[in-house]
VEXDREN-2710 file (C-alpha; in Angstrom, 1 decimal):
% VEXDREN-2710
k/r/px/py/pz
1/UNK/0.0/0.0/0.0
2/UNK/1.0/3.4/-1.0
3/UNK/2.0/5.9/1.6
4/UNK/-0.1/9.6/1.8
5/UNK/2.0/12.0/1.5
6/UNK/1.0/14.8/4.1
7/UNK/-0.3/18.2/2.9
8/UNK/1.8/20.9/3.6
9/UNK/1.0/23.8/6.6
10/UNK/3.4/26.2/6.6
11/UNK/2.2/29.7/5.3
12/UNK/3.8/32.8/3.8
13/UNK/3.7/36.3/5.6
14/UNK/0.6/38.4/5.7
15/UNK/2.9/41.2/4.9
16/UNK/3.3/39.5/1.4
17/UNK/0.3/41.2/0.6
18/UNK/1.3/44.7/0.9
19/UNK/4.3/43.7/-1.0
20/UNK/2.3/42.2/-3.7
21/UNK/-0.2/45.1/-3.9
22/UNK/2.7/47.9/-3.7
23/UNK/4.2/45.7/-6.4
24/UNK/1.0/45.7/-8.8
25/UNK/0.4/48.8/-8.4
26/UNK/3.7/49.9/-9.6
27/UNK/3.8/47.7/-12.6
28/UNK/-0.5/48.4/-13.4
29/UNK/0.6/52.4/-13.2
30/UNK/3.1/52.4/-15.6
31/UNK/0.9/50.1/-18.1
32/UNK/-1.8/52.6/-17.7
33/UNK/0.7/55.4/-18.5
34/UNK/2.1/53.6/-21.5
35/UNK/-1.8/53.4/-22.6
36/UNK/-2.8/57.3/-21.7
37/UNK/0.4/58.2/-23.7
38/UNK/-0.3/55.8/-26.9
39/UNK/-4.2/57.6/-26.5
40/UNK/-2.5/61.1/-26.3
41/UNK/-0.5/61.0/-28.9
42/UNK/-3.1/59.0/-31.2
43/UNK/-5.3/61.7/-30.8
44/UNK/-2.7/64.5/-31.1
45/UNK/-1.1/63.0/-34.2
46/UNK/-4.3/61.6/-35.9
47/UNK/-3.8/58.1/-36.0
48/UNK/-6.5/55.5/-37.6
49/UNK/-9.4/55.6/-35.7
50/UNK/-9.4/52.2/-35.3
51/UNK/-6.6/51.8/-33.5
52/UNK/-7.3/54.9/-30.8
53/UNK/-10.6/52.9/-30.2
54/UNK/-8.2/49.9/-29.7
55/UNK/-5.9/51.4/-27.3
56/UNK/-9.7/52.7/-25.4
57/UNK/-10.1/49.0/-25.1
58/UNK/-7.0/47.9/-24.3
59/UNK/-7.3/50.5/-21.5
60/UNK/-10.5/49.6/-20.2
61/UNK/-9.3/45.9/-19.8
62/UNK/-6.1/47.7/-17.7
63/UNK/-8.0/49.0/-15.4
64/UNK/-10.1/45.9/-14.3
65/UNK/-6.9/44.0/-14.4
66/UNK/-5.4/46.3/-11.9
67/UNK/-8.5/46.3/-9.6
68/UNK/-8.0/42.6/-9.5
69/UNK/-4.3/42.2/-9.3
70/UNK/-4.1/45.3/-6.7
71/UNK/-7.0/44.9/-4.9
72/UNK/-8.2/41.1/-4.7
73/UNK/-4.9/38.9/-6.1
74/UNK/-2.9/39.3/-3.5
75/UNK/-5.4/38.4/-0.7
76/UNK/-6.1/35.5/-2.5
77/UNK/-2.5/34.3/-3.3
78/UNK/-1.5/34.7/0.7
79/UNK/-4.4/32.8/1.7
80/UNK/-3.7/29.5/-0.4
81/UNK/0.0/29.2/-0.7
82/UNK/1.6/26.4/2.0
83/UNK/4.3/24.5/1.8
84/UNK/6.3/22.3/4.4
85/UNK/8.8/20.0/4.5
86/UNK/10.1/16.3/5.9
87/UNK/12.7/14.4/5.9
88/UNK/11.8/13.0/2.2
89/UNK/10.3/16.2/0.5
90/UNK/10.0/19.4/0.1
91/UNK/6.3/20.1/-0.4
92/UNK/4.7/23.2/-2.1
93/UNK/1.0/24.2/-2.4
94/UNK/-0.1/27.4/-4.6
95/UNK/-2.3/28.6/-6.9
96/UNK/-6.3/30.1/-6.8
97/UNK/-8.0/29.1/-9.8
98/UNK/-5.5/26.5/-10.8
99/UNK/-3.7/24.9/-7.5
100/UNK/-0.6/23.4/-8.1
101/UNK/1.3/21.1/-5.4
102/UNK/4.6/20.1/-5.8
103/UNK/7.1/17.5/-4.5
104/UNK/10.4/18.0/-4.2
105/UNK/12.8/15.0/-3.2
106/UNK/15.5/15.7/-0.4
107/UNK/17.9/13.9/-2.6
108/UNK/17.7/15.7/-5.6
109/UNK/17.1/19.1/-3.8
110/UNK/21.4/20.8/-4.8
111/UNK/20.7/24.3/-3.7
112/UNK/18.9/26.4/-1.1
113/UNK/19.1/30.7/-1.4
114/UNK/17.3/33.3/0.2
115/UNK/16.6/36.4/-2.0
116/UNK/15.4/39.7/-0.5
117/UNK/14.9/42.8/-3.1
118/UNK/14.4/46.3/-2.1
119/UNK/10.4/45.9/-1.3
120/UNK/10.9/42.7/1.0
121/UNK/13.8/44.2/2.6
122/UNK/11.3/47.1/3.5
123/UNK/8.8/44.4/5.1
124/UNK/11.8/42.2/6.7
125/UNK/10.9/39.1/4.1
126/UNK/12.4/36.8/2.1
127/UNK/12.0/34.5/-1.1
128/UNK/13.8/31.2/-0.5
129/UNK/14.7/29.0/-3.4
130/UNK/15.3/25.6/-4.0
131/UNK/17.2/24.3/-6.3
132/UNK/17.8/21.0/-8.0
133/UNK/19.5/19.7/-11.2
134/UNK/16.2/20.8/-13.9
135/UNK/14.8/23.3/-12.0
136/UNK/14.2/25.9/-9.7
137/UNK/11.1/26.4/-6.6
138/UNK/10.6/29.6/-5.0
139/UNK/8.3/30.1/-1.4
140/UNK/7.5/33.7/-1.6
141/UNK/7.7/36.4/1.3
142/UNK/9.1/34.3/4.7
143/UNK/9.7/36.4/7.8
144/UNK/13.2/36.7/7.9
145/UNK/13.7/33.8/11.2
146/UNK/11.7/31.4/9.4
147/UNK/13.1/31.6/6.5
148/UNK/16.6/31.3/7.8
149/UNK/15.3/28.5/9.7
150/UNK/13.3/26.8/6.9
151/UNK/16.6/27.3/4.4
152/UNK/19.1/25.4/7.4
153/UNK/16.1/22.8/7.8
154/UNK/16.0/21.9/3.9
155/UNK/20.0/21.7/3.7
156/UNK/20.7/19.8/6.6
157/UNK/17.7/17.2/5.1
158/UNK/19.4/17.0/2.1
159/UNK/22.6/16.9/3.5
160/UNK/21.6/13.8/5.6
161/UNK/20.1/12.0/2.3
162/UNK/23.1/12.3/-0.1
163/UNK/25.3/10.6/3.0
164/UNK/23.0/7.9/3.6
165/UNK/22.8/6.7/-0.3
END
């Protein structure tokens, strides 16, 4: 008989999501400059009316996607990303409309980073990525103690399994 595989508990910062919205925000403002200038100058210039009714569109689609990505996404994200780990796997939970879990084995699991830029620095978080020989995982937004911790917990596993084989 097969053995379950345990769910993972751990959960990223609630500050992730002031991070995530000040990060949105950011990136939804300059898209919606990039659009008010294209309109701007469509208009100035006389470009095809087709295309200034286009860039309309384009920038009525902005602004609900920022609403969501600003306002609602990063609520969302917080509240269903987990992951956890044993002395086989590293186990990671994420996703809202599509949720993906992965497992990692200890033994193929080669490198573990933390990664703080300047807007988890601000909220004292980190990213901490795992590395193994195809590819790369990243937990988003750990307090800076747990992630420390987590990050000497996943090496010393791994550690552990490469003597043992």
């Amino acid at each position: 008989m097969l053995e379950t595989i345990q769910a993972p508990e751990g959960r990223i910062s609630r500050k992730a999501v002031k991070v995530w919205r000040l990060t949105n925000f950011i990136e939804e403002a300059i898209a919606l400059l990039i659009i008010a200038g294209l309109l701007v100058a469509g208009t100035h210039f006389g470009w095809w009316r087709w295309l200034i009714t286009t860039f309309w569109v384009i920038g009525g689609i902005s602004v609900v996607s920022a609403v969501y990505s600003i306002f609602i996404k990063p609520g969302l994200t917080q509240k269903f990303w987990r992951y956890g780990a044993d002395e086989e796997f590293v186990k990671l939970r994420s996703g809202i409309w599509i949720i993906s879990e992965q497992t990692i084995p200890m033994t193929k699991v080669q490198v573990v980073n933390l990664k703080q830029g300047p807007l988890l620095r601000r909220y004292g978080l980190y990213s901490l990525e795992i590395g193994t020989m195809g590819s790369s995982h990243t937990i988003p937004a750990l307090p800076e103690a747990e992630a420390r911790e987590f990050r000497d917990r996943i090496a010393h596993l791994a550690k552990i399994r490469e003597e043992e084989d």
